[in-house]
mmCIF file of the N, C-alpha and C atoms, coordinates in Angstrom:
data_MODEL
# 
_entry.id   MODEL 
# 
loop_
_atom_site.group_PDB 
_atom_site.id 
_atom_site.type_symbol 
_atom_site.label_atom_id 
_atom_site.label_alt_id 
_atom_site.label_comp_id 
_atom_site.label_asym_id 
_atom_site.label_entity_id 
_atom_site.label_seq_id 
_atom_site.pdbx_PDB_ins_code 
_atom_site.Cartn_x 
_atom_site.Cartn_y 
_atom_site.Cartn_z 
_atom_site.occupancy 
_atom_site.B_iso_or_equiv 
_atom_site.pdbx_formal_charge 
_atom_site.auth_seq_id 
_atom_site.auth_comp_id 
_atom_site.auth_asym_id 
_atom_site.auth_atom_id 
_atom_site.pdbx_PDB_model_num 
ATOM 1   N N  . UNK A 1 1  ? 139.471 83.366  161.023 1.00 0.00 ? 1  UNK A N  1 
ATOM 2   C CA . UNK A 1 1  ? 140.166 82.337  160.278 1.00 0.00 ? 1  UNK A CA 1 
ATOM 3   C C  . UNK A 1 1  ? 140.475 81.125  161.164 1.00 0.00 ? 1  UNK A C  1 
ATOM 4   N N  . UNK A 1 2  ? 141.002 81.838  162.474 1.00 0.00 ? 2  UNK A N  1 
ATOM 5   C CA . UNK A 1 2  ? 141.089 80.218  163.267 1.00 0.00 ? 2  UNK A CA 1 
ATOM 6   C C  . UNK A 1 2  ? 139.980 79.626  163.329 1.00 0.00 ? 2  UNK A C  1 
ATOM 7   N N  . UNK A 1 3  ? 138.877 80.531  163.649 1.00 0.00 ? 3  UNK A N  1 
ATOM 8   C CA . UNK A 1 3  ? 137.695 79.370  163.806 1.00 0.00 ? 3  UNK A CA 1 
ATOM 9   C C  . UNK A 1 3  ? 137.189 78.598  162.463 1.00 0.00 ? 3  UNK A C  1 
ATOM 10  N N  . UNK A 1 4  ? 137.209 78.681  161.760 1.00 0.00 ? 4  UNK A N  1 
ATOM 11  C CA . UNK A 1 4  ? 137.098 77.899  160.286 1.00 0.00 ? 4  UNK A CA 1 
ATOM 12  C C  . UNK A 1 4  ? 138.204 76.967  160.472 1.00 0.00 ? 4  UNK A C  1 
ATOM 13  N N  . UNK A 1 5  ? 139.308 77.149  160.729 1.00 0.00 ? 5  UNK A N  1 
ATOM 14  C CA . UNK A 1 5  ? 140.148 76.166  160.558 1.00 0.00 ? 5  UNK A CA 1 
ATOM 15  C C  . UNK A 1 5  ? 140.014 75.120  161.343 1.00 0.00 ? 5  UNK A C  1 
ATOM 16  N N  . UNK A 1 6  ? 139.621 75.494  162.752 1.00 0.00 ? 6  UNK A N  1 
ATOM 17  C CA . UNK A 1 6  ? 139.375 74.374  163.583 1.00 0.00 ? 6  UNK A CA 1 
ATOM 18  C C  . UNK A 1 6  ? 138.086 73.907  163.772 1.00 0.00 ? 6  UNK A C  1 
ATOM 19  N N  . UNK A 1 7  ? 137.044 74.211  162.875 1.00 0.00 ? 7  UNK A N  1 
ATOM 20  C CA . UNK A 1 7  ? 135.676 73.810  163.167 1.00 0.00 ? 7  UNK A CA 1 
ATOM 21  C C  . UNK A 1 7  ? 135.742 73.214  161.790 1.00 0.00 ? 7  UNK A C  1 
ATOM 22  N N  . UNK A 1 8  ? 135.859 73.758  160.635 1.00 0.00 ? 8  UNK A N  1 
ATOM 23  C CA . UNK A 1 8  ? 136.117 72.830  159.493 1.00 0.00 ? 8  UNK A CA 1 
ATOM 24  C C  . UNK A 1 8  ? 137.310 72.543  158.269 1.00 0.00 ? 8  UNK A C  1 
ATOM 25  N N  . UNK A 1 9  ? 137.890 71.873  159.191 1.00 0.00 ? 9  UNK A N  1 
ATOM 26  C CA . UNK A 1 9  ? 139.590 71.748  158.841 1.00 0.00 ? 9  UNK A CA 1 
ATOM 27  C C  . UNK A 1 9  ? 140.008 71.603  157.201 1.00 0.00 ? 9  UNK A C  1 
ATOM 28  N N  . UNK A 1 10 ? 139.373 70.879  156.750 1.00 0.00 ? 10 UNK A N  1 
ATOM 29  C CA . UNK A 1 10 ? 139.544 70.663  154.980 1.00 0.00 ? 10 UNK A CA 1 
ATOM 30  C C  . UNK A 1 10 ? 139.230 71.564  154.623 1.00 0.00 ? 10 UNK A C  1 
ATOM 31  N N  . UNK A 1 11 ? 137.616 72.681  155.088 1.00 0.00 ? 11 UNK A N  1 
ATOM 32  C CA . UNK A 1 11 ? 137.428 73.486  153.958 1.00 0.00 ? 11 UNK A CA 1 
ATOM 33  C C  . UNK A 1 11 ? 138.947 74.550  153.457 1.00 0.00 ? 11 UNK A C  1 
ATOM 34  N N  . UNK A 1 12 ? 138.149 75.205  152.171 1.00 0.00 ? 12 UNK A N  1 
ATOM 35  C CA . UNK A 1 12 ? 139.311 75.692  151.342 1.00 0.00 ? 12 UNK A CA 1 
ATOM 36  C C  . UNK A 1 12 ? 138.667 77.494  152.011 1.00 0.00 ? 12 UNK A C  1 
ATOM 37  N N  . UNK A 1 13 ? 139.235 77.969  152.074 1.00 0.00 ? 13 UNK A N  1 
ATOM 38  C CA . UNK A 1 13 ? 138.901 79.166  152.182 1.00 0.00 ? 13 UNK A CA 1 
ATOM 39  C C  . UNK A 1 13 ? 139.529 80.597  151.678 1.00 0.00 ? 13 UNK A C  1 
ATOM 40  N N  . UNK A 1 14 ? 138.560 81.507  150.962 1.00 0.00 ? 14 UNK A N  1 
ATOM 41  C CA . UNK A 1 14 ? 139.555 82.483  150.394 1.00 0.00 ? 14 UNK A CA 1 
ATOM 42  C C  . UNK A 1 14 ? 138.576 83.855  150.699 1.00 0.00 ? 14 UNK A C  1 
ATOM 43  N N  . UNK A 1 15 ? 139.678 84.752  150.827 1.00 0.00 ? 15 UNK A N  1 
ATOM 44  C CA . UNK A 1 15 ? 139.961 86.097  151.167 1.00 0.00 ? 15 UNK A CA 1 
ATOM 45  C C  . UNK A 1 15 ? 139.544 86.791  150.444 1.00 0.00 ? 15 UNK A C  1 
ATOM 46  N N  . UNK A 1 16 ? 138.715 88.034  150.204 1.00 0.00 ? 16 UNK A N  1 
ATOM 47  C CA . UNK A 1 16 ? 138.630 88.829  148.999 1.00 0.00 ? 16 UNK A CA 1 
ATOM 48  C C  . UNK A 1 16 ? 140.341 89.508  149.425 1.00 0.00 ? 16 UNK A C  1 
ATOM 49  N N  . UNK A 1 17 ? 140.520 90.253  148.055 1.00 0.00 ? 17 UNK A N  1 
ATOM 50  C CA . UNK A 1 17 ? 142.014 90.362  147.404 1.00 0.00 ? 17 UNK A CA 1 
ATOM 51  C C  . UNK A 1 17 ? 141.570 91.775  147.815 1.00 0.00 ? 17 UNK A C  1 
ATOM 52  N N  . UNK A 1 18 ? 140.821 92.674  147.992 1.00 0.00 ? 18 UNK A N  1 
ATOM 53  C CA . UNK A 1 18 ? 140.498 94.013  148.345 1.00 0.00 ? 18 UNK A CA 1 
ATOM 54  C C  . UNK A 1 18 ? 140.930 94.305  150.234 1.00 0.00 ? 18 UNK A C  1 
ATOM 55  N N  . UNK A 1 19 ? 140.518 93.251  150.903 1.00 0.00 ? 19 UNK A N  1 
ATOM 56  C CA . UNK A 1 19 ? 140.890 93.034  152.165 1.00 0.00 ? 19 UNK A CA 1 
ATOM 57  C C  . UNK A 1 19 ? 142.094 92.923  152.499 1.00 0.00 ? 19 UNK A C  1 
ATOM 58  N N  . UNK A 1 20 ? 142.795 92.142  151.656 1.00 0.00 ? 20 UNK A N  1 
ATOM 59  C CA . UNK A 1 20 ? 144.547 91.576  151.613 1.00 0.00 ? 20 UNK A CA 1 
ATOM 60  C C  . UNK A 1 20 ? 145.013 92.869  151.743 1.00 0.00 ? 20 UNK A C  1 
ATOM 61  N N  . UNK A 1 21 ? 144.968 93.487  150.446 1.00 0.00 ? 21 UNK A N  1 
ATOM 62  C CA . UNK A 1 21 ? 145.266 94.543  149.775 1.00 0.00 ? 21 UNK A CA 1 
ATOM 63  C C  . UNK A 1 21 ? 145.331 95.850  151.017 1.00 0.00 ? 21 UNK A C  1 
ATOM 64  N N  . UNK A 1 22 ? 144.198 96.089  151.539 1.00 0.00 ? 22 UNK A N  1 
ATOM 65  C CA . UNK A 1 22 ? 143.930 96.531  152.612 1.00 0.00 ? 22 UNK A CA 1 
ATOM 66  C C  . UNK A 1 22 ? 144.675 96.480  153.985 1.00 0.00 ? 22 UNK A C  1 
ATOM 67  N N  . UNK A 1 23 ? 144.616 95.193  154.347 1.00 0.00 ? 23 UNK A N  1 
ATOM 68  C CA . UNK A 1 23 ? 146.028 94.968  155.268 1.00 0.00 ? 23 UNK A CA 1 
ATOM 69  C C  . UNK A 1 23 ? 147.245 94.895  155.549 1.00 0.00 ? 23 UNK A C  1 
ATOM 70  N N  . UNK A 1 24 ? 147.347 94.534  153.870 1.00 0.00 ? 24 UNK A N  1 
ATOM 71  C CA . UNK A 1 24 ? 149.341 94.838  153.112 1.00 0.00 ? 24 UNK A CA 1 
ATOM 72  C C  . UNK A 1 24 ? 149.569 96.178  153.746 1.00 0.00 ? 24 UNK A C  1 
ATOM 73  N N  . UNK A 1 25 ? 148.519 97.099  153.137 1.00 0.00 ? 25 UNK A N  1 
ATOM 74  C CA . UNK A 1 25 ? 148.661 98.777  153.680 1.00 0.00 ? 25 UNK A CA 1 
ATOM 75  C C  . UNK A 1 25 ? 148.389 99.145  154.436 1.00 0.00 ? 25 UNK A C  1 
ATOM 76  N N  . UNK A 1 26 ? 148.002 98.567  155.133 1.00 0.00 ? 26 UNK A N  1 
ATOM 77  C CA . UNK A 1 26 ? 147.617 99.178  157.027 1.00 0.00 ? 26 UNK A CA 1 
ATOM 78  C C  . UNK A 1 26 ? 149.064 98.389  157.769 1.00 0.00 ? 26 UNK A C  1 
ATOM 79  N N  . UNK A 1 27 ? 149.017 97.594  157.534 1.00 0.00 ? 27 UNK A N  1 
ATOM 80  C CA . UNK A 1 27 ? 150.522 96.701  158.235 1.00 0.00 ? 27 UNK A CA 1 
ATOM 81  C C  . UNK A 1 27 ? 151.718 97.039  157.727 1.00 0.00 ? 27 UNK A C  1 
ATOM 82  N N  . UNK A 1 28 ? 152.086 97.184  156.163 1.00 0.00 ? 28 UNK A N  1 
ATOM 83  C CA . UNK A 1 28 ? 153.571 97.081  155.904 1.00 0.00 ? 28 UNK A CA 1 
ATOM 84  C C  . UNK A 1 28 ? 154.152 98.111  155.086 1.00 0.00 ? 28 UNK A C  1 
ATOM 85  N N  . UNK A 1 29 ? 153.162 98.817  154.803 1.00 0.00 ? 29 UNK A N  1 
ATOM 86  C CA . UNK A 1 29 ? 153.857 100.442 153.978 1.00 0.00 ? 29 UNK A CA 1 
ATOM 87  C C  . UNK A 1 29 ? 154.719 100.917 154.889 1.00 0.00 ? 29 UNK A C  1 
ATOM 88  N N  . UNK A 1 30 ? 154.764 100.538 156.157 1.00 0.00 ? 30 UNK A N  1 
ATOM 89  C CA . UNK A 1 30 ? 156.031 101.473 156.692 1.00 0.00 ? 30 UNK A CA 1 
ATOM 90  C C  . UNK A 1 30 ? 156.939 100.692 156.933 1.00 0.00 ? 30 UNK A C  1 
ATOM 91  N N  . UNK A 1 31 ? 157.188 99.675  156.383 1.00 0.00 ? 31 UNK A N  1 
ATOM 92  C CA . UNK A 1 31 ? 158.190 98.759  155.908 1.00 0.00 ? 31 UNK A CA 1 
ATOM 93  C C  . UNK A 1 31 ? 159.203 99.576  154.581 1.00 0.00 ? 31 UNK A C  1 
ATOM 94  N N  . UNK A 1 32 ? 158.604 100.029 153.984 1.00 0.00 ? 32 UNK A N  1 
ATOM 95  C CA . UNK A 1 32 ? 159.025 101.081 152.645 1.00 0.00 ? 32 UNK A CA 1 
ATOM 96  C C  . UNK A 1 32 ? 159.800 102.264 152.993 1.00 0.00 ? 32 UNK A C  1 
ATOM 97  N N  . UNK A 1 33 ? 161.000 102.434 152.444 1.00 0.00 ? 33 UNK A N  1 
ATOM 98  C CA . UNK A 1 33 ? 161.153 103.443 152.883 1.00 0.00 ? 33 UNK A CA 1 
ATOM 99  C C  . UNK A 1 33 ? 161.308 104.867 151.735 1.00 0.00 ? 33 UNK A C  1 
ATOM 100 N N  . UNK A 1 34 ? 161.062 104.355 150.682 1.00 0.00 ? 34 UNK A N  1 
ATOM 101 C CA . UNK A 1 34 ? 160.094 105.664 149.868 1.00 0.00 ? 34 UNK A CA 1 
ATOM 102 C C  . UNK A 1 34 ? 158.459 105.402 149.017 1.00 0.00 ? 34 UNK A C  1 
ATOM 103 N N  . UNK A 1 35 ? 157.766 106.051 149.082 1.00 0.00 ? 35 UNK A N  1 
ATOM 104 C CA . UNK A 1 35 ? 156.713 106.153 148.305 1.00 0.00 ? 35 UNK A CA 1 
ATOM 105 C C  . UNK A 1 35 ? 156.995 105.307 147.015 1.00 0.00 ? 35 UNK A C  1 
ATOM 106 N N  . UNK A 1 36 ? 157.965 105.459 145.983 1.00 0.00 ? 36 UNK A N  1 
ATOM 107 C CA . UNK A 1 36 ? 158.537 104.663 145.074 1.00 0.00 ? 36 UNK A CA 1 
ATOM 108 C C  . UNK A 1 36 ? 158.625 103.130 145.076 1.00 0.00 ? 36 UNK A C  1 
ATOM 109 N N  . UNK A 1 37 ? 159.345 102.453 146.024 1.00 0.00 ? 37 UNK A N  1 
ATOM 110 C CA . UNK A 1 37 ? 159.127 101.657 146.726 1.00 0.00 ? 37 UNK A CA 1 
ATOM 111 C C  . UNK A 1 37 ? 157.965 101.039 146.973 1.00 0.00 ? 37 UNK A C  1 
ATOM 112 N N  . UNK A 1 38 ? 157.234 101.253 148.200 1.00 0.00 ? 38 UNK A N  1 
ATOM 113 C CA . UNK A 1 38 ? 155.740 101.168 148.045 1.00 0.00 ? 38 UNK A CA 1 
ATOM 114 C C  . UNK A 1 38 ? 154.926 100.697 146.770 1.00 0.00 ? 38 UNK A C  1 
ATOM 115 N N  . UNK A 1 39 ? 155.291 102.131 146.096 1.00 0.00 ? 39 UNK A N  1 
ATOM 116 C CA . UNK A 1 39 ? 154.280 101.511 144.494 1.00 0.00 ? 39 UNK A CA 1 
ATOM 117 C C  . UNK A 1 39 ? 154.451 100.366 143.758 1.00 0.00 ? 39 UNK A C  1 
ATOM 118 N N  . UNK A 1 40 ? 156.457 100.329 143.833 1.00 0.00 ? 40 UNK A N  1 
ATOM 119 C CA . UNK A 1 40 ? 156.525 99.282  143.066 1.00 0.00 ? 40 UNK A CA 1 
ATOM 120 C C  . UNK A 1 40 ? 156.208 97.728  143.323 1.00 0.00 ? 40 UNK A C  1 
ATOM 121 N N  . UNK A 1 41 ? 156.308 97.613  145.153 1.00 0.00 ? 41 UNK A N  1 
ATOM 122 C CA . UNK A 1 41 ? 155.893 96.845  145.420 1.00 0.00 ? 41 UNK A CA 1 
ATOM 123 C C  . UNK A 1 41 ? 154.109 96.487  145.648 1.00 0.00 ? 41 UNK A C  1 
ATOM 124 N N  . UNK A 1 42 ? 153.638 97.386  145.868 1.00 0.00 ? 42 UNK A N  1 
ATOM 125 C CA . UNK A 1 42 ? 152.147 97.200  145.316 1.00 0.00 ? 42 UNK A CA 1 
ATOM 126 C C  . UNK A 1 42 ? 151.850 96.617  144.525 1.00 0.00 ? 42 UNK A C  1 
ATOM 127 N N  . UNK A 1 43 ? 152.153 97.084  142.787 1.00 0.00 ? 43 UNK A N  1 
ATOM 128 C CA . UNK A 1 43 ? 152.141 96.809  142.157 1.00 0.00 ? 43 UNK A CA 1 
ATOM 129 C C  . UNK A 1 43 ? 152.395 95.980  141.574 1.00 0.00 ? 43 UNK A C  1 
ATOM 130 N N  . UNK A 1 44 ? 153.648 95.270  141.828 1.00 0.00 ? 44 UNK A N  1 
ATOM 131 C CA . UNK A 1 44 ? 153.956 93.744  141.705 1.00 0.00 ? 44 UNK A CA 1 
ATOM 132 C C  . UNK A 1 44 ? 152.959 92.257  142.360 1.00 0.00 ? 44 UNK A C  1 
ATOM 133 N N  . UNK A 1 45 ? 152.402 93.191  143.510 1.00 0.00 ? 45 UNK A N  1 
ATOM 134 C CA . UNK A 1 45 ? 151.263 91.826  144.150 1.00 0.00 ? 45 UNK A CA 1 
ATOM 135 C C  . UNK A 1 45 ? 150.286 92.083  143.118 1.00 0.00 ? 45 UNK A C  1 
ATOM 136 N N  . UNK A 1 46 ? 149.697 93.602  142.714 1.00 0.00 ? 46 UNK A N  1 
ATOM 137 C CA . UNK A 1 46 ? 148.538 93.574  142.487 1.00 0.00 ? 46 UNK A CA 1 
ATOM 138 C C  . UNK A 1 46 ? 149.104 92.318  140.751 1.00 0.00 ? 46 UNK A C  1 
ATOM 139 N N  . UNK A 1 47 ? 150.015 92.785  140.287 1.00 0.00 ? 47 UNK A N  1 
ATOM 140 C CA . UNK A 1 47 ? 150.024 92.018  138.652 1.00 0.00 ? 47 UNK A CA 1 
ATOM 141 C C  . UNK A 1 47 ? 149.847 90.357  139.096 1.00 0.00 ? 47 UNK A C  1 
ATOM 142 N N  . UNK A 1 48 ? 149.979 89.934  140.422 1.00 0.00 ? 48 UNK A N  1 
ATOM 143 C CA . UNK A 1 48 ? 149.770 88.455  140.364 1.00 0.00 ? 48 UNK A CA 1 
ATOM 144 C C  . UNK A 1 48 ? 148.283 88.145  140.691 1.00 0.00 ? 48 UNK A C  1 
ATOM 145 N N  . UNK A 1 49 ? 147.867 89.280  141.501 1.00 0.00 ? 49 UNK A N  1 
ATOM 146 C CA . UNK A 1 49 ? 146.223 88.946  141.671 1.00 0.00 ? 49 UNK A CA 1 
ATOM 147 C C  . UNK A 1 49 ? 145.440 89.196  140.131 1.00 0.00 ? 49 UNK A C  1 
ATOM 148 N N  . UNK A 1 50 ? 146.112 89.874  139.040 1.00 0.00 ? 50 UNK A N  1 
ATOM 149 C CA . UNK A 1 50 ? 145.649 89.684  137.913 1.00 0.00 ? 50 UNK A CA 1 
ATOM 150 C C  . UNK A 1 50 ? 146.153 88.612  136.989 1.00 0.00 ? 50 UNK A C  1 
ATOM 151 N N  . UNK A 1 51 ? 146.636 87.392  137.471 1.00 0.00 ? 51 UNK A N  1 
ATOM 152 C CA . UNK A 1 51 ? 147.372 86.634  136.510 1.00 0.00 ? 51 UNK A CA 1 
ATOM 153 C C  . UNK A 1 51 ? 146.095 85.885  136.060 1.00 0.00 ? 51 UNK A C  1 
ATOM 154 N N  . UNK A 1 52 ? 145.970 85.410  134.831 1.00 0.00 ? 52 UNK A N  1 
ATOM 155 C CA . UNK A 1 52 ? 144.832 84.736  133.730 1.00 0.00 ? 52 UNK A CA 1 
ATOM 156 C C  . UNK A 1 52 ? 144.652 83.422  133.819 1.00 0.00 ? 52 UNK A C  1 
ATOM 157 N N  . UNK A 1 53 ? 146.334 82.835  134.311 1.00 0.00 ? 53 UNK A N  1 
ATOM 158 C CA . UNK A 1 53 ? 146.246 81.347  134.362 1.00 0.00 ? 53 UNK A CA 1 
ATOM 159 C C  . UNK A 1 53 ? 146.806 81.002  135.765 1.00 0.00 ? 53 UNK A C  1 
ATOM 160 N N  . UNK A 1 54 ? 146.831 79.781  135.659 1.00 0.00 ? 54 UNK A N  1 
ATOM 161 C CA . UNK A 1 54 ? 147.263 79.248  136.682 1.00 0.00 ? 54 UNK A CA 1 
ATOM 162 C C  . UNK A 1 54 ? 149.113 78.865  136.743 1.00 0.00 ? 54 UNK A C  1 
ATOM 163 N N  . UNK A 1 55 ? 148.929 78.643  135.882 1.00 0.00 ? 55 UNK A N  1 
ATOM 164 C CA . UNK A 1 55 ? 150.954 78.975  134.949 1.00 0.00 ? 55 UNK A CA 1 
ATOM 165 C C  . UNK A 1 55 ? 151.304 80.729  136.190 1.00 0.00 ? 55 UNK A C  1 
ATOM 166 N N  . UNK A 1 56 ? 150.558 81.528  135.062 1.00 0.00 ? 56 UNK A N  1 
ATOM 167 C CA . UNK A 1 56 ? 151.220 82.977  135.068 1.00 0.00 ? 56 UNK A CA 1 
ATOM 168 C C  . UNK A 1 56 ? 151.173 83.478  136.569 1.00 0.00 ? 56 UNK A C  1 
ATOM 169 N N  . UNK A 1 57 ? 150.514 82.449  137.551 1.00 0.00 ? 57 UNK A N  1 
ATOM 170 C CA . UNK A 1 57 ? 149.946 82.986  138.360 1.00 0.00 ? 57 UNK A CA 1 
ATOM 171 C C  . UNK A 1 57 ? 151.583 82.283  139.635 1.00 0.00 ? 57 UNK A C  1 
ATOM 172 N N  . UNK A 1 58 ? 151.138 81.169  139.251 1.00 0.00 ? 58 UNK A N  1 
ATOM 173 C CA . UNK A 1 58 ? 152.582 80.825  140.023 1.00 0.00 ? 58 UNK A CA 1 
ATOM 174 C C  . UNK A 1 58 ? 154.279 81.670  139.548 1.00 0.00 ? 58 UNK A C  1 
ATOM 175 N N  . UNK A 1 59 ? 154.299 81.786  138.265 1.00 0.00 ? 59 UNK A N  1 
ATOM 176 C CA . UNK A 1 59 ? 155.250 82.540  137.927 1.00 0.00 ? 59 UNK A CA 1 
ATOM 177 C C  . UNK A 1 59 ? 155.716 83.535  138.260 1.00 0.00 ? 59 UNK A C  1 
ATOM 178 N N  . UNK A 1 60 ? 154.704 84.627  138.465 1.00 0.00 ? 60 UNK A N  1 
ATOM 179 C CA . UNK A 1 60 ? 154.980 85.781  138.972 1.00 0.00 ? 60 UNK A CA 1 
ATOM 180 C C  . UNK A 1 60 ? 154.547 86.091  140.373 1.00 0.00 ? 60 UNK A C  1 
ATOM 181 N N  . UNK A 1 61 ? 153.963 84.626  141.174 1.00 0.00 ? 61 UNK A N  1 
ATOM 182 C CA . UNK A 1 61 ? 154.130 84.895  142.845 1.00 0.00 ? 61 UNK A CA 1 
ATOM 183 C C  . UNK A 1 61 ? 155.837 84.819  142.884 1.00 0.00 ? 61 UNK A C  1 
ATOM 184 N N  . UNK A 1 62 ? 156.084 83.288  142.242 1.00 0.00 ? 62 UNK A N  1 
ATOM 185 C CA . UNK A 1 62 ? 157.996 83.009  142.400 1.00 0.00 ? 62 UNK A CA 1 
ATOM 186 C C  . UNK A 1 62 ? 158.623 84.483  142.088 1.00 0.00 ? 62 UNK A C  1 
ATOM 187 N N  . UNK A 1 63 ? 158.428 84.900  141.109 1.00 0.00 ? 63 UNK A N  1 
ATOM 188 C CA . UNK A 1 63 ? 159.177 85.963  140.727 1.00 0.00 ? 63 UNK A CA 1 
ATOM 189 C C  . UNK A 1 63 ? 158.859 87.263  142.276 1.00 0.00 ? 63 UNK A C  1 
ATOM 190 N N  . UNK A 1 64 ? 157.803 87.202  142.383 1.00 0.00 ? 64 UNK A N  1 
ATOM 191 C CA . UNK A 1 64 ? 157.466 88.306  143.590 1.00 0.00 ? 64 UNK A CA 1 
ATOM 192 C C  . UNK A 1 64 ? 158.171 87.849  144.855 1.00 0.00 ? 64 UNK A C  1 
ATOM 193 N N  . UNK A 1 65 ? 158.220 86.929  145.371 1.00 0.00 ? 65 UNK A N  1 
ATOM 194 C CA . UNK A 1 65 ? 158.888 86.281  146.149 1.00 0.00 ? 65 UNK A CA 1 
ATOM 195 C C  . UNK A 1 65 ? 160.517 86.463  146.217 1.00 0.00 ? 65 UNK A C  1 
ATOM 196 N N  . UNK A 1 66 ? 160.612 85.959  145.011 1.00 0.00 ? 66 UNK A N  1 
ATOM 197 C CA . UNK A 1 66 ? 162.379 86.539  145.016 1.00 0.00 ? 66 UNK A CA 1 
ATOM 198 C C  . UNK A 1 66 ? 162.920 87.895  145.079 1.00 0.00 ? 66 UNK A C  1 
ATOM 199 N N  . UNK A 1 67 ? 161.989 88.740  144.548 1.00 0.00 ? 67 UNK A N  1 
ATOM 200 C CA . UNK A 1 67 ? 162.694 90.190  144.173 1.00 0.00 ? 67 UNK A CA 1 
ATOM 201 C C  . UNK A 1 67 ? 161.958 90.441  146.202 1.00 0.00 ? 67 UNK A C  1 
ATOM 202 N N  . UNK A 1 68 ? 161.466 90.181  146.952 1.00 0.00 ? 68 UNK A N  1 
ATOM 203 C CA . UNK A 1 68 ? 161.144 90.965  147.552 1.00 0.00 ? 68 UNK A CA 1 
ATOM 204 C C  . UNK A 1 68 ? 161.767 89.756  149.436 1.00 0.00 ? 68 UNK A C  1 
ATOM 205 N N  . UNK A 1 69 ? 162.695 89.253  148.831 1.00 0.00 ? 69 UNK A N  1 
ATOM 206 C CA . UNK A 1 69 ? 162.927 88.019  150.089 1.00 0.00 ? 69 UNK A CA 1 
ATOM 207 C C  . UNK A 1 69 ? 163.633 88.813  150.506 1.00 0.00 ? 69 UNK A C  1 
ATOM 208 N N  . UNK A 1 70 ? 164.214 90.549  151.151 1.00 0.00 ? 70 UNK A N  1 
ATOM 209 C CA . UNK A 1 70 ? 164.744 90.670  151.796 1.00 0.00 ? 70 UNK A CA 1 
ATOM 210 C C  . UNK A 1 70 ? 164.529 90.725  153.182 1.00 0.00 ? 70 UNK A C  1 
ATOM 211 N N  . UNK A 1 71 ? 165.184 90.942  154.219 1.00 0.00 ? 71 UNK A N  1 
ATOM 212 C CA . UNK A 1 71 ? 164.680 91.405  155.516 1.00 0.00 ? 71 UNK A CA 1 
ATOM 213 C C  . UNK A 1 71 ? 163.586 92.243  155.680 1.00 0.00 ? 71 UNK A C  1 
ATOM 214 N N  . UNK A 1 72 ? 163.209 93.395  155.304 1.00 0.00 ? 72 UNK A N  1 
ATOM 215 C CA . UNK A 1 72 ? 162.966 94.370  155.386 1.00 0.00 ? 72 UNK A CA 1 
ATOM 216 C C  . UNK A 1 72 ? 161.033 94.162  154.771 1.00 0.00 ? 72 UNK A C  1 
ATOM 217 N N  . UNK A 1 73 ? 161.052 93.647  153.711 1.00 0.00 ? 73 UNK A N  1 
ATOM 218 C CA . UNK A 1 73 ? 160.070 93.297  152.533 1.00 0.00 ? 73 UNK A CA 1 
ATOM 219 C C  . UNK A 1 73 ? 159.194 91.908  153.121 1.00 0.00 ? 73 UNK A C  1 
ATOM 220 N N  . UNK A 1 74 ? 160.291 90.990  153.544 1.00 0.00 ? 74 UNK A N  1 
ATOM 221 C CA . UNK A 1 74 ? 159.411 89.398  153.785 1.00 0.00 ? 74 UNK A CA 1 
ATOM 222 C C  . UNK A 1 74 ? 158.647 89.381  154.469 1.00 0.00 ? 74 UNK A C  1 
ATOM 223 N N  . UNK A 1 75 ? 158.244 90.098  155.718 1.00 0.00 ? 75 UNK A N  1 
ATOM 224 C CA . UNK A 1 75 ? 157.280 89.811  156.158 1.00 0.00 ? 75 UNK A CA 1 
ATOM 225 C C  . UNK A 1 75 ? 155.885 90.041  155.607 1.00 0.00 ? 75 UNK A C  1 
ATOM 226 N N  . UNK A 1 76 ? 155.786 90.851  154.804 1.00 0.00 ? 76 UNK A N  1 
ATOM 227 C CA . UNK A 1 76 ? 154.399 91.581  153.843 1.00 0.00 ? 76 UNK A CA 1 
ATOM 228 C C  . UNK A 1 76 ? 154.700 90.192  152.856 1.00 0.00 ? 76 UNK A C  1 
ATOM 229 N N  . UNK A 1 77 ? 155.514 89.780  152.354 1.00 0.00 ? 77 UNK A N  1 
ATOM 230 C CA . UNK A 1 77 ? 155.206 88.507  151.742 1.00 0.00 ? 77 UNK A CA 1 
ATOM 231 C C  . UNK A 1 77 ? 154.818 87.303  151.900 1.00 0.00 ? 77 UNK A C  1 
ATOM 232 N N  . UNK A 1 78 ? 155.253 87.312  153.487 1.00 0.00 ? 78 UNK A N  1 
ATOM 233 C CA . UNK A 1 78 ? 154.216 85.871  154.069 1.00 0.00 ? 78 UNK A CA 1 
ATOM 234 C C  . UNK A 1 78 ? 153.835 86.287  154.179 1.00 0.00 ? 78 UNK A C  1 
ATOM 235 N N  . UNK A 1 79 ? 152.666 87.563  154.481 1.00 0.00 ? 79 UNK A N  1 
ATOM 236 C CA . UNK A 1 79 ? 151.584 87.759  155.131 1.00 0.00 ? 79 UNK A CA 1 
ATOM 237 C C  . UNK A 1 79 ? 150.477 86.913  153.799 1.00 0.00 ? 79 UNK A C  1 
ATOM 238 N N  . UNK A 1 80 ? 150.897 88.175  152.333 1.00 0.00 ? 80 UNK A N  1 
ATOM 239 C CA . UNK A 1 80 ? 150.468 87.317  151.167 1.00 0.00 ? 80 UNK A CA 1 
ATOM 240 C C  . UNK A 1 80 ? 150.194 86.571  150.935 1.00 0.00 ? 80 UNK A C  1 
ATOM 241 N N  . UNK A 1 81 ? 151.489 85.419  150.774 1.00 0.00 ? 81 UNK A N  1 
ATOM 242 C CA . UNK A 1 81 ? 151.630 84.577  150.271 1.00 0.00 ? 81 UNK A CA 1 
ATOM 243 C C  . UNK A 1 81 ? 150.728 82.979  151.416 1.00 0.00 ? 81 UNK A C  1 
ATOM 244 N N  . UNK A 1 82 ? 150.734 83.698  152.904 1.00 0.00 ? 82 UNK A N  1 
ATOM 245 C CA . UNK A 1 82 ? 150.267 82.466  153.618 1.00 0.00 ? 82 UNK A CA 1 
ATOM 246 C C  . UNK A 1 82 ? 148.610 82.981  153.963 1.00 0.00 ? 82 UNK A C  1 
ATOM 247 N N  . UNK A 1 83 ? 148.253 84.008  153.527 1.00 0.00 ? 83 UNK A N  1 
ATOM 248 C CA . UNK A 1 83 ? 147.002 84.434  153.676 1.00 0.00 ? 83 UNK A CA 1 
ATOM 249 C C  . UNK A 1 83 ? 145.949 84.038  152.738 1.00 0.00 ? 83 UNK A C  1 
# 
């Protein structure tokens, strides 16, 4: 990623969502401290990588964002949200 950024600074570049997904769970499941947890927060990224519009899509990052701005949770959300 750095090298894209610094060899071609404007381009736009995107991630497959299977990879993300992938690193959320190699990096921050043990951020969780039950299985419950975990799912629900899974599950809340995965419903924004399925949003239809571009509306629903910002809506329920904000909404993901808020329910999950604690200490404990934020860092798996920038990872997300700046990835």
């Amino acid at each position: 990623m750095k090298a894209i950024r610094t060899t071609l600074p404007t381009a736009v570049v995107f991630l497959c969502a299977w990879h993300v997904a992938k690193n959320v769970l190699q990096h921050y499941k043990s951020a969780f401290t039950t299985e419950e947890a975990w799912e629900t927060f899974n599950s809340a990224f995965h419903h924004i990588l399925q949003s239809q519009t571009e509306e629903d899509y910002e809506e329920r990052l904000l909404q993901f964002k808020t329910t999950y701005s604690d200490e404990q949770t934020k860092p798996a959300v920038d990872y997300i949200v700046n990835t």
